[in-house]
One Martini backbone bead per residue (centre of mass of N, CA, C, O) as a GRO file, in nm:
protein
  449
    1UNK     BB    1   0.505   2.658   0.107
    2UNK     BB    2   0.766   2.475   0.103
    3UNK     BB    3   1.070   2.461   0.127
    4UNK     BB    4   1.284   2.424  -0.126
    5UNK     BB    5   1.556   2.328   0.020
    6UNK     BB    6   1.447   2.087   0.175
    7UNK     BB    7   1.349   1.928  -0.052
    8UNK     BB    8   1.628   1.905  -0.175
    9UNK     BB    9   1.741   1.748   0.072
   10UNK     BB   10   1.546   1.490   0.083
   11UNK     BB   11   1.514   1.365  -0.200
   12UNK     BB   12   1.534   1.082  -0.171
   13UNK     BB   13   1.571   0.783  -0.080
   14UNK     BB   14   1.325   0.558   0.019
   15UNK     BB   15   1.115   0.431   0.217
   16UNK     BB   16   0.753   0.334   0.290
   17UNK     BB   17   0.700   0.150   0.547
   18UNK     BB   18   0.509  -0.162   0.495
   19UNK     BB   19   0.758  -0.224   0.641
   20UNK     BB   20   0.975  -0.350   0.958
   21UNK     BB   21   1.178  -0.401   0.783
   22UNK     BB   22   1.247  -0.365   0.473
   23UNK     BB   23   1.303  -0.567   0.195
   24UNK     BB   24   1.604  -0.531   0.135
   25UNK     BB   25   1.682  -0.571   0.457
   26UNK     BB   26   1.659  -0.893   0.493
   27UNK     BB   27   1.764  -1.182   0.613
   28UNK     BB   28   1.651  -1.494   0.531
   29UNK     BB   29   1.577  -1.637   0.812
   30UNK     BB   30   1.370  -1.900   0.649
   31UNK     BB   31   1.149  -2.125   0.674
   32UNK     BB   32   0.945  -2.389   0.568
   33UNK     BB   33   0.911  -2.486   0.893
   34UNK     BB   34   0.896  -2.183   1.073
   35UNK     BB   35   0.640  -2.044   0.971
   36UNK     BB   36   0.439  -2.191   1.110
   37UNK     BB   37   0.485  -2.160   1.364
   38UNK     BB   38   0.473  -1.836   1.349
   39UNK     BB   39   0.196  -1.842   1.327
   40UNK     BB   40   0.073  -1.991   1.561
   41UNK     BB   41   0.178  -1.789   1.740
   42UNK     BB   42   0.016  -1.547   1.648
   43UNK     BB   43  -0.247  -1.652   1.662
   44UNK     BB   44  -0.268  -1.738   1.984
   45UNK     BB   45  -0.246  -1.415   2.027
   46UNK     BB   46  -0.419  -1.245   1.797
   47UNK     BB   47  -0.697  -1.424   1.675
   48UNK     BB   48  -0.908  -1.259   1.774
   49UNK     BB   49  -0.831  -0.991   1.572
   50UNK     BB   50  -0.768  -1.115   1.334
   51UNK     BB   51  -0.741  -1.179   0.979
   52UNK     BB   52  -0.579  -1.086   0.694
   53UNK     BB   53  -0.611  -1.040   0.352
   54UNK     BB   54  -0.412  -1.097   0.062
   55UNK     BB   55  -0.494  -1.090  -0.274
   56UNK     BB   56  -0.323  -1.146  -0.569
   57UNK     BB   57  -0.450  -1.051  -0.940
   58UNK     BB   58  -0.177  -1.011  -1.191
   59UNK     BB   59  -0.350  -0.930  -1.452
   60UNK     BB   60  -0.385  -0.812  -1.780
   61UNK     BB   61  -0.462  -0.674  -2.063
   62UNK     BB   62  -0.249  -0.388  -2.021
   63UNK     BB   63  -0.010  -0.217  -2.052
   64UNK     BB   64   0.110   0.043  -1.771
   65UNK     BB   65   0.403   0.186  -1.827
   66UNK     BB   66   0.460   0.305  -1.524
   67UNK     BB   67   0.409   0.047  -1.375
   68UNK     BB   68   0.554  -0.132  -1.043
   69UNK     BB   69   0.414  -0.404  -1.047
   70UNK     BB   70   0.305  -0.708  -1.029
   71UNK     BB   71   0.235  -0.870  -1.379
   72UNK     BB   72   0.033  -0.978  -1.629
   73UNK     BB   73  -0.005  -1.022  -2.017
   74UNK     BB   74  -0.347  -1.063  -2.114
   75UNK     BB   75  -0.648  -1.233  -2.298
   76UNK     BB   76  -0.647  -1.457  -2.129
   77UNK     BB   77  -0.915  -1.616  -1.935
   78UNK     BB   78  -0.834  -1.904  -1.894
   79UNK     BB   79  -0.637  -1.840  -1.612
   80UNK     BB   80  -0.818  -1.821  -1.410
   81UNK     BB   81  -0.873  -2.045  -1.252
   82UNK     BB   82  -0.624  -2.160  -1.184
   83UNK     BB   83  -0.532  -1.945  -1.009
   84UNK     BB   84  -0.763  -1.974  -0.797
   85UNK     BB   85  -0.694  -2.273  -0.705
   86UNK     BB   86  -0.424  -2.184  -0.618
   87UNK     BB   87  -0.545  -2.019  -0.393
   88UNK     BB   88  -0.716  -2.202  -0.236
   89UNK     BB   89  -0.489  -2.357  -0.148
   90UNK     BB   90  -0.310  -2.186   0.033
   91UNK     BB   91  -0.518  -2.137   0.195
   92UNK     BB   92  -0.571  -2.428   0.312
   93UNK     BB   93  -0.256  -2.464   0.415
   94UNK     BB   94  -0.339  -2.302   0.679
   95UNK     BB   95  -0.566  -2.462   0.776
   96UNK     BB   96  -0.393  -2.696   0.852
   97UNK     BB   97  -0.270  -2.505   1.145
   98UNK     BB   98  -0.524  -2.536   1.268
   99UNK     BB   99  -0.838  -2.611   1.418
  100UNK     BB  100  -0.996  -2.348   1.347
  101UNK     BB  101  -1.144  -2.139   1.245
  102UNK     BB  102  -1.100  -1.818   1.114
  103UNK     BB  103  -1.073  -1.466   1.177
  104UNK     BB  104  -1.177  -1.182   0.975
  105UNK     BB  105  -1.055  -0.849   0.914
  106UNK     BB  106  -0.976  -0.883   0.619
  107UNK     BB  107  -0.989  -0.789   0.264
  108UNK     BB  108  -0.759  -0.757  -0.010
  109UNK     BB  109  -0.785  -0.702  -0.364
  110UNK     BB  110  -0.478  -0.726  -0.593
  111UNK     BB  111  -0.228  -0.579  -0.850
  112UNK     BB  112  -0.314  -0.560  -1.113
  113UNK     BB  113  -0.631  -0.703  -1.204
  114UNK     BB  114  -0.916  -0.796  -1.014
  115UNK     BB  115  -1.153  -0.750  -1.289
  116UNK     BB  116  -1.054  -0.929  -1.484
  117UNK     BB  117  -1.216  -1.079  -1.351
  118UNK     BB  118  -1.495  -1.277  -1.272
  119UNK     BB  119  -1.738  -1.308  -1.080
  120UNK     BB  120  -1.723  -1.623  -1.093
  121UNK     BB  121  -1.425  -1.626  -0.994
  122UNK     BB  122  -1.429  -1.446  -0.720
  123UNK     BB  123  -1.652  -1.652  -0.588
  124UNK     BB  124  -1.534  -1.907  -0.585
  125UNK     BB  125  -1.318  -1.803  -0.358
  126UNK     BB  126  -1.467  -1.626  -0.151
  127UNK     BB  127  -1.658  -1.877  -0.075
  128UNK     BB  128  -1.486  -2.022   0.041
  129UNK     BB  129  -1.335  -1.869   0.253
  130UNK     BB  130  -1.604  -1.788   0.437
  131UNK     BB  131  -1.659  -2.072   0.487
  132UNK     BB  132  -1.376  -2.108   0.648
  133UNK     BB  133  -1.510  -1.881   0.807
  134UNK     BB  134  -1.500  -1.587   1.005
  135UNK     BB  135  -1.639  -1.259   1.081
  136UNK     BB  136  -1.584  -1.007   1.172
  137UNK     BB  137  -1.755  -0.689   1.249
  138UNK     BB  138  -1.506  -0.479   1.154
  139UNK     BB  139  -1.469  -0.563   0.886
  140UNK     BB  140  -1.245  -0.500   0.568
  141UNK     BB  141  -1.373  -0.490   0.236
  142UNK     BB  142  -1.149  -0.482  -0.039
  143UNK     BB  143  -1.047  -0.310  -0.378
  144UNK     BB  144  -0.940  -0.286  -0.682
  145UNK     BB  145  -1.020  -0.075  -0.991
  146UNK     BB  146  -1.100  -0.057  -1.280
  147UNK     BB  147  -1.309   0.144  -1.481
  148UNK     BB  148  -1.287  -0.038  -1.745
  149UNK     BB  149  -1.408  -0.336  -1.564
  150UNK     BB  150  -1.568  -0.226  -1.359
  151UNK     BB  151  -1.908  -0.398  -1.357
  152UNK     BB  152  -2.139  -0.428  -1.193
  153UNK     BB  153  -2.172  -0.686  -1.083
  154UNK     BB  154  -1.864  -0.672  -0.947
  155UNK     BB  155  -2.003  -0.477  -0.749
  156UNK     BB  156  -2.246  -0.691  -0.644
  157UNK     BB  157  -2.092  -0.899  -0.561
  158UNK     BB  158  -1.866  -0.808  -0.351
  159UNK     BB  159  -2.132  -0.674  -0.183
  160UNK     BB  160  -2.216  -0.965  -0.075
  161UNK     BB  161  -1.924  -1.050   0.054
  162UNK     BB  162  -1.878  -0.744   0.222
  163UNK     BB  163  -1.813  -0.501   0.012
  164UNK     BB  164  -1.708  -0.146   0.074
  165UNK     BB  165  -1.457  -0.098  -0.091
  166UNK     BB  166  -1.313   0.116  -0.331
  167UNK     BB  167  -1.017   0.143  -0.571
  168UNK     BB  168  -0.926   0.374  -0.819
  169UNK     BB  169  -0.711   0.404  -1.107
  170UNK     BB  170  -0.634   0.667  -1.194
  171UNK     BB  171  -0.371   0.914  -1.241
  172UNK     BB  172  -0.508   1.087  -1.513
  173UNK     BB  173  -0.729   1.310  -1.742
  174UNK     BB  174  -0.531   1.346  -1.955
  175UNK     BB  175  -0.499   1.206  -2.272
  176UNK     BB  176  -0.144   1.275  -2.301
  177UNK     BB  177  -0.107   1.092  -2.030
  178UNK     BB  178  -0.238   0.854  -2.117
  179UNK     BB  179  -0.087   0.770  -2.351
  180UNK     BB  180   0.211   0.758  -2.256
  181UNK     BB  181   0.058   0.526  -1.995
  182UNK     BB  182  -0.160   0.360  -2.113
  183UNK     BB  183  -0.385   0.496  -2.017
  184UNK     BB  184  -0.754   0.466  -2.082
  185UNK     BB  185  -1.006   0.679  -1.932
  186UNK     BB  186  -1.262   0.807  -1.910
  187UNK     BB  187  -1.480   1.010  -1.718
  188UNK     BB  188  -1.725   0.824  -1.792
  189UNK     BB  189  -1.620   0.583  -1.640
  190UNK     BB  190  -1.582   0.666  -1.387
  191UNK     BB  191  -1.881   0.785  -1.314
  192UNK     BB  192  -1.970   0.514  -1.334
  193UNK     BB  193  -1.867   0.345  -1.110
  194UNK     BB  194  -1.891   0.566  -0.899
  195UNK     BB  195  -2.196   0.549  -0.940
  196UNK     BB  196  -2.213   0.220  -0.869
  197UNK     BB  197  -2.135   0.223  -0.585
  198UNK     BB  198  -2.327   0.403  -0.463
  199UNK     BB  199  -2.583   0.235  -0.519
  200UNK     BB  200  -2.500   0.000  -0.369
  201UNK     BB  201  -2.307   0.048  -0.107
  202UNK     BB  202  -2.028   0.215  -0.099
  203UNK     BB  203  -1.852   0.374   0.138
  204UNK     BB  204  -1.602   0.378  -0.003
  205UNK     BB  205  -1.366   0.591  -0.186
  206UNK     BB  206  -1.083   0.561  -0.439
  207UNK     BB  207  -0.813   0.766  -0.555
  208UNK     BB  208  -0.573   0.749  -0.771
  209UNK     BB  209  -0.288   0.941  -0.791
  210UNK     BB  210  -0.043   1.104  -0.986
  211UNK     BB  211   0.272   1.266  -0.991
  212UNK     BB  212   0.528   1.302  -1.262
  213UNK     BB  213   0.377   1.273  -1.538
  214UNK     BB  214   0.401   1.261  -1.852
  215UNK     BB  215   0.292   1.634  -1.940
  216UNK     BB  216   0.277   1.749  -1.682
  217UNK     BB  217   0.108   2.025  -1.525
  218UNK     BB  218  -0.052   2.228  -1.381
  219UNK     BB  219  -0.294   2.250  -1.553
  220UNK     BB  220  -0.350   1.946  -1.569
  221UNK     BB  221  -0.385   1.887  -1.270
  222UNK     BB  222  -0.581   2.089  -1.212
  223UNK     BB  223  -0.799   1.948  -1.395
  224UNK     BB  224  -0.792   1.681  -1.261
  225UNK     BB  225  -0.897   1.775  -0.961
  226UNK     BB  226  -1.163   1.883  -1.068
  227UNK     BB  227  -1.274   1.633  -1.168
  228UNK     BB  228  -1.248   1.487  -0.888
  229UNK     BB  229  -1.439   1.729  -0.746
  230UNK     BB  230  -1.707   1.611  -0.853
  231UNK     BB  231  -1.701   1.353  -0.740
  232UNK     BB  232  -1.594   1.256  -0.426
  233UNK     BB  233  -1.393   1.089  -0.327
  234UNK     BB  234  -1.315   0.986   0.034
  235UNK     BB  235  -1.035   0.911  -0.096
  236UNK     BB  236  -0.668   1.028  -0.167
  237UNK     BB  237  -0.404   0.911  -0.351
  238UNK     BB  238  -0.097   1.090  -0.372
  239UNK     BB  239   0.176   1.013  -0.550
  240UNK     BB  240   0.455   0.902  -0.671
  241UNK     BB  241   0.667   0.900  -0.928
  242UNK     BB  242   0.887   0.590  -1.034
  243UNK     BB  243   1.170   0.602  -1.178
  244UNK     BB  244   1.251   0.249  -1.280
  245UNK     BB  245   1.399   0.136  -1.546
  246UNK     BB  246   1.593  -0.102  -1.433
  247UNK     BB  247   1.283  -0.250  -1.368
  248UNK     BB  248   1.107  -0.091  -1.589
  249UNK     BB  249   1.141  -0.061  -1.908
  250UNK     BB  250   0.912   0.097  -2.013
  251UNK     BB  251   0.956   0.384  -1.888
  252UNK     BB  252   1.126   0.472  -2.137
  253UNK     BB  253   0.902   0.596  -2.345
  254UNK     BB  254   0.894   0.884  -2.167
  255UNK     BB  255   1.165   0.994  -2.013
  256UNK     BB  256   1.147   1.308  -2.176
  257UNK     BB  257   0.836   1.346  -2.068
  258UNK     BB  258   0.935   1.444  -1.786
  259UNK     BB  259   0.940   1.629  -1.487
  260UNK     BB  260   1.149   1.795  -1.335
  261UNK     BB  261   1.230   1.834  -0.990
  262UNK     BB  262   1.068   2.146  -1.007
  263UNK     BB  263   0.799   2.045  -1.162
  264UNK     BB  264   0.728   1.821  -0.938
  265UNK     BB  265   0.729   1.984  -0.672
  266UNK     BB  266   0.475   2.184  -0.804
  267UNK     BB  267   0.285   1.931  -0.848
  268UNK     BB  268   0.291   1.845  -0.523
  269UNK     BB  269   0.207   2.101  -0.392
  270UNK     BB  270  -0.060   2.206  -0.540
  271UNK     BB  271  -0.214   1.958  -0.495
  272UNK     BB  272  -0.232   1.963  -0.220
  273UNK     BB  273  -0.335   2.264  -0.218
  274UNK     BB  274  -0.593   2.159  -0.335
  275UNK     BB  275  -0.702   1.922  -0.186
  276UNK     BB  276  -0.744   2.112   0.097
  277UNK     BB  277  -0.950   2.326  -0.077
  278UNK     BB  278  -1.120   2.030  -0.112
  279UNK     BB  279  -1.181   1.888   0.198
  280UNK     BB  280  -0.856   1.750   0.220
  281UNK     BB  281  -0.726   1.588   0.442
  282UNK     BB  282  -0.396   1.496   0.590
  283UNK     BB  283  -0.266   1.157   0.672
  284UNK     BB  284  -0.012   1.056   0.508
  285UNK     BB  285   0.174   0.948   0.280
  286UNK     BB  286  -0.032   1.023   0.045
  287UNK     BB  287  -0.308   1.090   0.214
  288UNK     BB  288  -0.646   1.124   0.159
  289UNK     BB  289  -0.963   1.234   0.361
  290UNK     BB  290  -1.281   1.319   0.447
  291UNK     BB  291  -1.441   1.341   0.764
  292UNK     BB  292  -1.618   1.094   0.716
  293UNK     BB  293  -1.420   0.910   0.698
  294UNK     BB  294  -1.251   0.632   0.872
  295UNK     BB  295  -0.944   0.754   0.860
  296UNK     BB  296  -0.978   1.008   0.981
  297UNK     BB  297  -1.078   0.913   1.250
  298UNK     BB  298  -0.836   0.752   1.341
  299UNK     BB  299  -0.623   0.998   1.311
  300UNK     BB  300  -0.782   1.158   1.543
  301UNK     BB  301  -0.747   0.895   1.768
  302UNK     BB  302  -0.498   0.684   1.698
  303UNK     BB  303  -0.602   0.403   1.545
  304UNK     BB  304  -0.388   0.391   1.289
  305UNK     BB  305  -0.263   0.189   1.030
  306UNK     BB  306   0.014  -0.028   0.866
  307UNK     BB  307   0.110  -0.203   0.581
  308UNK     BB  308   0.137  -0.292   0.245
  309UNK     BB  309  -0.185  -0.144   0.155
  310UNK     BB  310  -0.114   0.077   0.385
  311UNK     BB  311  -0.382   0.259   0.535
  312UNK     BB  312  -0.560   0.154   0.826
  313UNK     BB  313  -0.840   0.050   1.072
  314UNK     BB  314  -0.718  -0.212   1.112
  315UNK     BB  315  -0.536  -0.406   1.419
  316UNK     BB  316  -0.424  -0.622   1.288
  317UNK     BB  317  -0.115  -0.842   1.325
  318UNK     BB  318  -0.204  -1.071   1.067
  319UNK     BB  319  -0.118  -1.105   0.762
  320UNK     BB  320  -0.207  -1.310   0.447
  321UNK     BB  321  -0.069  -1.375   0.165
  322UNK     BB  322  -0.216  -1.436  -0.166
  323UNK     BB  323  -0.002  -1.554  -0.413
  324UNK     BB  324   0.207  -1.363  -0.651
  325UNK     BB  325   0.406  -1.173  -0.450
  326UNK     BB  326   0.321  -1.216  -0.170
  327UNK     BB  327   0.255  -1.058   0.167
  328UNK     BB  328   0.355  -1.166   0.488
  329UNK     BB  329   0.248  -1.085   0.828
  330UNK     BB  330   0.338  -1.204   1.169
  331UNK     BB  331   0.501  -0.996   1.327
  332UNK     BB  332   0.775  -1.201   1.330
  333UNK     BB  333   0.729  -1.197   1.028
  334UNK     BB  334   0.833  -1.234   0.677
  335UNK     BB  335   0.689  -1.320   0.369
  336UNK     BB  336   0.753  -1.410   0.004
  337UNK     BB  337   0.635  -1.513  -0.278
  338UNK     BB  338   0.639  -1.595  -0.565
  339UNK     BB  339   0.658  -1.404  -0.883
  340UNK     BB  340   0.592  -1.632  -1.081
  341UNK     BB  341   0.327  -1.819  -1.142
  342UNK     BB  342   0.467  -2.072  -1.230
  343UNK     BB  343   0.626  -2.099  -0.953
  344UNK     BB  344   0.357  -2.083  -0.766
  345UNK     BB  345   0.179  -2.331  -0.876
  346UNK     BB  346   0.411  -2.548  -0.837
  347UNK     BB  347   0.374  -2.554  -0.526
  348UNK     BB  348   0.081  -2.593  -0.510
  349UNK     BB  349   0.082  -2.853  -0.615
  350UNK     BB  350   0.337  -2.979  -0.403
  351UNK     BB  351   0.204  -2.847  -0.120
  352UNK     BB  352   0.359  -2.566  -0.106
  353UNK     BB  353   0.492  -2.282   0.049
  354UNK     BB  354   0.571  -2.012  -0.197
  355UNK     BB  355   0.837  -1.931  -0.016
  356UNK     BB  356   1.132  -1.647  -0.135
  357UNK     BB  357   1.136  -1.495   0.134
  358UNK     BB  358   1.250  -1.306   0.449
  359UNK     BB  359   1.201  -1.229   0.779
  360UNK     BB  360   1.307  -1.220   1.094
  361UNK     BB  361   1.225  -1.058   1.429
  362UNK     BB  362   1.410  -0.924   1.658
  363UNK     BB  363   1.392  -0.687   1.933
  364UNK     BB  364   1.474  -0.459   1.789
  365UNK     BB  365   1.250  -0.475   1.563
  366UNK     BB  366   0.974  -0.449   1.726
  367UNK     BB  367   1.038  -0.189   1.838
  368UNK     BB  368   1.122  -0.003   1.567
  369UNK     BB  369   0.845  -0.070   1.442
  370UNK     BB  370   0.671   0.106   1.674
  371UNK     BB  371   0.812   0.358   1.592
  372UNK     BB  372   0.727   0.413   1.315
  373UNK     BB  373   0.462   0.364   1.286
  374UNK     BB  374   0.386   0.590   1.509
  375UNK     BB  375   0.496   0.822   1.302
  376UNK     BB  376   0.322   0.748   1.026
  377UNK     BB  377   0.054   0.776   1.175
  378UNK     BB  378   0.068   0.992   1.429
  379UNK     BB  379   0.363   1.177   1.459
  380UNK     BB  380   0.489   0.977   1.696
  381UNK     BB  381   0.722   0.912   1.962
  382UNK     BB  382   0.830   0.659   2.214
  383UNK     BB  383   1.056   0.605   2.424
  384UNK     BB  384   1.203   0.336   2.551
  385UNK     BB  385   1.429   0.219   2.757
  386UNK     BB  386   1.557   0.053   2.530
  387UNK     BB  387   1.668   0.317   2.359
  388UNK     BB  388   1.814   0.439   2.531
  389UNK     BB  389   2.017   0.615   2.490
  390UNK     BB  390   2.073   0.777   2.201
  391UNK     BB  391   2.237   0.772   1.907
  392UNK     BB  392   2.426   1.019   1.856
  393UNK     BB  393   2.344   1.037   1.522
  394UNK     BB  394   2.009   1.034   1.608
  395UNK     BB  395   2.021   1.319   1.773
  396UNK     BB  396   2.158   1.507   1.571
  397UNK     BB  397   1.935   1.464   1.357
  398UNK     BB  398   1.685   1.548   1.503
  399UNK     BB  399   1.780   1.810   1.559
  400UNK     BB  400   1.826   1.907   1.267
  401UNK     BB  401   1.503   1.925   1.260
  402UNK     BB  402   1.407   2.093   1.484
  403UNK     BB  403   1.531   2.290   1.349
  404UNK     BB  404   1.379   2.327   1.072
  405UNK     BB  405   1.086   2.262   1.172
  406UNK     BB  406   0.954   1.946   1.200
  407UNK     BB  407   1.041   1.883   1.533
  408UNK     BB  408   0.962   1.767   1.844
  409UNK     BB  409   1.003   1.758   2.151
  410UNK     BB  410   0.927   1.517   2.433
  411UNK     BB  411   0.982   1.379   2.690
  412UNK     BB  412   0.955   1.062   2.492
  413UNK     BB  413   1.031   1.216   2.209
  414UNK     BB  414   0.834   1.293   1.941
  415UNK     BB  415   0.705   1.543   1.715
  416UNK     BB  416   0.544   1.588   1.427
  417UNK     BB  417   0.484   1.846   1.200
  418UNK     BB  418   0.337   2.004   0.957
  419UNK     BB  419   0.611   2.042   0.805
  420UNK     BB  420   0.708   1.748   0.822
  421UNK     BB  421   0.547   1.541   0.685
  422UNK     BB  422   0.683   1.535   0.398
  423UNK     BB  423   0.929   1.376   0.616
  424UNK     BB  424   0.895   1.128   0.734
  425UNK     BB  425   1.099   0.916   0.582
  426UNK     BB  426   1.345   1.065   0.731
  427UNK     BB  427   1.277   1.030   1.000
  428UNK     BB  428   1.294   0.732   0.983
  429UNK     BB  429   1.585   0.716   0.855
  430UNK     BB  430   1.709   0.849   1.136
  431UNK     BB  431   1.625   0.548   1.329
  432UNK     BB  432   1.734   0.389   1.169
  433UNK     BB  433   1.957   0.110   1.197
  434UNK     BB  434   2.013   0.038   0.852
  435UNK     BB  435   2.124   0.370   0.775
  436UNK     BB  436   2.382   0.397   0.975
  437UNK     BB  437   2.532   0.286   0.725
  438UNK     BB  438   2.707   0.336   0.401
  439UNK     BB  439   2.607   0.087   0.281
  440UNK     BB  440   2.311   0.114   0.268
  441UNK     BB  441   2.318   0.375   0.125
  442UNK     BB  442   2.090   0.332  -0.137
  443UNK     BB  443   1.905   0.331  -0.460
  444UNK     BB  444   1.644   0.111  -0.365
  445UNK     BB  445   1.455   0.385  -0.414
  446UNK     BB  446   1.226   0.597  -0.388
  447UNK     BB  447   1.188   0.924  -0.389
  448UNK     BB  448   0.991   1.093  -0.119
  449UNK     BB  449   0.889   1.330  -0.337
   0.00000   0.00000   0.00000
């Protein structure tokens, strides 16, 4: 187990770096003039290396009152084409600042619920989209499923289009948690999903669970995880409930009956080893992922890489989000869509790219991007000498890591030890340059653990 006063101790807000700077501290210096300029800069530099895109499909039939996510809540499904159509004309603007097709590293549907969708209107989509480009030979298509939406058709029409991967979104399987957060699927509509991806012939399955969910005790969590390793799903994101109820008011609903930071602390320690003790890795960030995974064979290569949608083994260097809410990462820049629906599609009607803030990036910004995510995938970084020497305060706090057992120095840099990493986002705001003045250390973010 680890230190409980560690953990007492760095239990902060934090961000979770899948972009760098974070989104609170974007500087806002982009405009709709400089964004193609850097698109194609950008794609000049790494287009060989493909496009990934994150196509963002908003609605849900239901709320899930802990989630966190951008989402609209309707049944009707009238809603589907018009949606479709504003992602179609998106992706066609970026079309027209190219010469010729780009070549696609990857695809990622997420959501909202992309299952609300029918297969008939994500082909309908994705079929533009693939006509329109070539697809890189090592390109990886993934997408989320809800277990009680997504349906064998949902799985074969996707595997068509070349998608092998895909993420349902478990969070636990106890009935009085399942009640509290509005989410209800039975153990038996899993085993169904998973059971026709693996048929259909998808390579990777990923199951999310959460910790620190209303009446959750460690009893709940072992029986939810007991029933995971049943099914043996290929990787397993164990996230923290991010309890922020003054940005998503449903979480009021549940909030006498979250458990306290000792009882969350409890079910994060136990749960990581219990997936350890059913053959899951850990990858880093709340990443678990069995031998076979492509995830784990990155990680011991040092190949793994980080982006809006968590950790990838794709190493495109540029994002482009579709939809509403959607972030793009130019490597140059990023920028975020427009987040309500009916504002996303009135620009794409106007033939305008819905970008409602965004962030370039300094030469200083680009270093220090590389030396984080260096450290998020891989456990280390070498400083360059444009860092050296490191500012006092930047020194001192990493020695008191060391002291503490956290981290090694190494030649030019440092080396995150096995006891570090549940610290790693600590260790990443101790070198960010934007939580070094007091006026930064805001609690704009989840708490770290």
């Amino acid at each position: 187990m680890m230190n409980a006063d560690l953990i007492q101790k760095y239990n902060v807000p934090a961000p979770r770096y899948t972009s760098y700077p974070p989104v609170p501290f974007w500087n806002n210096e982009l405009s709709h003039e400089n964004w193609p300029r850097l698109f194609q800069k950008a794609y000049h530099e790494f287009g060989e290396e493909g496009i990934s895109l994150y196509i963002h499909l908003p609605y849900c039939e239901s709320l899930c009152t802990y989630c966190g996510c951008n989402k609209r809540i309707t049944k009707n499904h009238q809603v589907e084409l018009p949606y479709i159509s504003a992602i179609v004309k998106e992706w066609n603007l970026y079309l027209d600042m190219l010469r010729d097709k780009p070549k696609l590293a990857g695809i990622h549907l997420g959501g909202g619920t992309p299952t609300f969708f029918s297969p008939a209107s994500l082909s309908m989509m994705l079929r533009h989209i693939l006509s329109t480009s070539t697809v890189a030979e090592t390109a990886e298509f993934s997408f989320e499923g809800h277990p009680n939406n997504t349906t064998y058709e949902h799985l074969a029409v996707l595997n068509g289009f070349g998608f092998d991967r895909v993420s349902y979104g478990i969070q636990d399987f106890n009935p009085k948690v399942q009640v509290a957060i509005h989410r209800i699927q039975p153990y038996k509509k899993v085993e169904e999903a998973t059971s026709n991806a693996r048929e259909i012939g998808y390579k990777s399955i990923n199951y999310d669970l959460i910790y620190g969910l209303p009446h959750q005790t460690l009893k709940t969590l072992k029986d939810t995880i007991a029933k995971v390793n049943t099914l043996r799903p290929d990787r397993i994101a164990f996230y923290s409930y991010a309890h922020l109820p003054t940005v998503f008011p449903s979480q009021r609903s549940f909030e006498k009956h979250l458990p306290n930071e000792r009882e969350k602390r409890e079910l994060y320690e136990n749960g990581k080893l219990w997936l350890s003790q059913m053959g899951y890795y850990d990858i880093g960030m709340d990443h678990f992922a069995l031998q076979r995974d492509p995830l784990f064979k990155a990680k011991e290569t040092k190949t793994l890489h980080r982006n809006f949608m968590g950790y990838t083994t794709s190493p495109s260097k540029i994002l482009i989000g579709l939809g509403c809410s959607a972030i793009s990462d130019l490597y140059y820049a990023y920028g975020q869509n427009e987040k309500h629906v009916e504002d996303y599609k009135t620009a794409i009607t106007d033939s305008q790219l819905p970008l409602i803030k965004g962030h370039t990036l300094n030469q200083e910004d680009i270093l220090m991007k590389k030396l984080i995510m260096d450290l998020i995938c891989n456990g280390e970084a070498d400083w360059t000498p444009n860092l050296t020497p490191l500012p006092e305060p930047v020194a001192d706090k990493l020695t008191e890591f060391k002291n503490e057992g956290l981290l090694d120095f190494c030649e030019r840099g440092i080396r995150v030890n096995e006891h570090g990493k549940t610290f790693i986002r600590n260790i990443c705001m101790a070198i960010d340059p934007y939580f070094q003045t007091p006026a930064h250390a805001k609690p704009v973010f989840s708490k770290s653990i």
